[in-house]
Residue, then its C-alpha position, 0 to 999 in steps of 0.5 A: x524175381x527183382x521186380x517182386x522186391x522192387x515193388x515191395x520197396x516201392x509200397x514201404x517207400x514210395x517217396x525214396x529210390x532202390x539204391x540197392x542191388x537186389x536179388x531174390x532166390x528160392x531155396x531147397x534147403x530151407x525147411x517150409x516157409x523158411x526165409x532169410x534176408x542178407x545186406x552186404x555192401x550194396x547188395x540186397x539180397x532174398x533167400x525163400x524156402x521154395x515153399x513160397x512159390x505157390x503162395x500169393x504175390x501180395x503175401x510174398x511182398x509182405x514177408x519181403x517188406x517184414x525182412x526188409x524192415x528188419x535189415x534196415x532197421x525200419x518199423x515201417x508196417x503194411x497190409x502187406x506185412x498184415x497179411x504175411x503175420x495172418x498168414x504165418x500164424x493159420x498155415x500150420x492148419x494146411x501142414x500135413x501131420x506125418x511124424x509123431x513118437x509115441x513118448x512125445x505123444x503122451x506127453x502132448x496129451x498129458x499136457x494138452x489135457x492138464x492145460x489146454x482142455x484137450x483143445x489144442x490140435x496135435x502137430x508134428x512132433x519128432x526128437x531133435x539132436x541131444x542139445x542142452x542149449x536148445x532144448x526144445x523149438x516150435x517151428x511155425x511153417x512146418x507146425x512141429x515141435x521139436x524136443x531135444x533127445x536128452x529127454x528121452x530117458x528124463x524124469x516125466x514131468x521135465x519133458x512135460x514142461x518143455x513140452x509145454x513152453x513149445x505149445x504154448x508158442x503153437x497157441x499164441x504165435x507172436x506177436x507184432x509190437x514196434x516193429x518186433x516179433x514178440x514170441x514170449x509175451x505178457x500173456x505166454x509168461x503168466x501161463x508158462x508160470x502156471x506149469x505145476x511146481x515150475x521153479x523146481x521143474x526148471x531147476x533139475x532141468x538146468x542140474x540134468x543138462x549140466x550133467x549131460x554136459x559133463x558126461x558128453x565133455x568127459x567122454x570126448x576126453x577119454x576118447 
């Protein structure tokens, strides 16, 4: 498995030896098409979800050059990485859509309705834990949107503008600028500030989180 980040060095730096120690390893425990990268001393060493076996060579050594560029701090790009965006930013068209919930699914189609014509394509959709700092995600590889359950009984229109903002990253992905994956471009902002009464919406979200925090604290300490 070394030779695949071999080669992908190879192809950033062809002018400069591999001085690391490398290692590349498949994982079980990451969601689809998850991946991380870690530099300790001098090991180099590659952790993929297992989902990334059956993707093409050329593919894996761009999103190995992406995690490489990243860890040494490089702005480097190649057709390779080129290849890895495209490819991450289409696969959730090959994601099976098997969970959904019917309170997020109105809200999905309420907001797709009010925003995007209808024209957005439904993902997964599913309750995250009862977070109040993390509050809702879009998760690229397994195109799902994940909303955090303190919206389970919330006011209709402040589950609507999370769910929202996780669309709007399922319709605009990211973008690549400086060698940085940029998630909340210019373009997400001026339509994220089209969400109807958003100042206001933003703030009884940040009053209903705080008093999920407090309760959650209280109830710790009378346990």
């Amino acid at each position: 498995m070394s030779s695949l980040i071999k080669e992908a060095f190879q192809q950033l730096y062809p002018d400069k030896p591999l001085k690391y120690d490398v290692s590349l390893k498949y994982s079980r425990k990451f969601k689809a098409y998850n991946a991380n990268a870690r530099l300790y001393g001098n090991n180099l060493t590659f952790h993929l979800s297992k989902d990334w076996k059956k993707i093409s060579k050329d593919i894996q050594i761009g999103l190995i050059q992406e995690l490489m560029t990243k860890i040494l701090k490089d702005k480097k790009k190649s057709m390779n990485i080129e290849l890895y965006n495209l490819f991450m930013k289409n696969v959730h068209l090959a994601i099976p859509k098997t969970k959904t919930d019917e309170i997020l699914e109105q809200s999905f189609d309420r907001v797709n309705d009010a925003y995007f014509y209808g024209m957005l394509d439904i993902p997964n959709l599913e309750w995250g834990s009862d977070s109040t700092s993390k509050l809702g995600s879009y998760e690229y590889g397994t195109d799902t949107i994940i909303i955090s359950t303190i919206f389970k009984n919330a006011q209709q229109e402040l589950l609507d503008y999370v769910m929202y903002h996780e669309m709007l990253h399922k319709k605009f992905k990211f973008q690549n600028k400086n060698g940085r994956s940029l998630h909340h471009s210019p373009e997400f902002k001026r339509m994220e500030a089209k969400f109807k009464d958003r100042d206001l919406v933003e703030k009884e979200i940040s009053k209903m989180a705080r008093k999920h925090r407090f309760s959650l604290k209280r109830a710790i300490l009378s346990f």
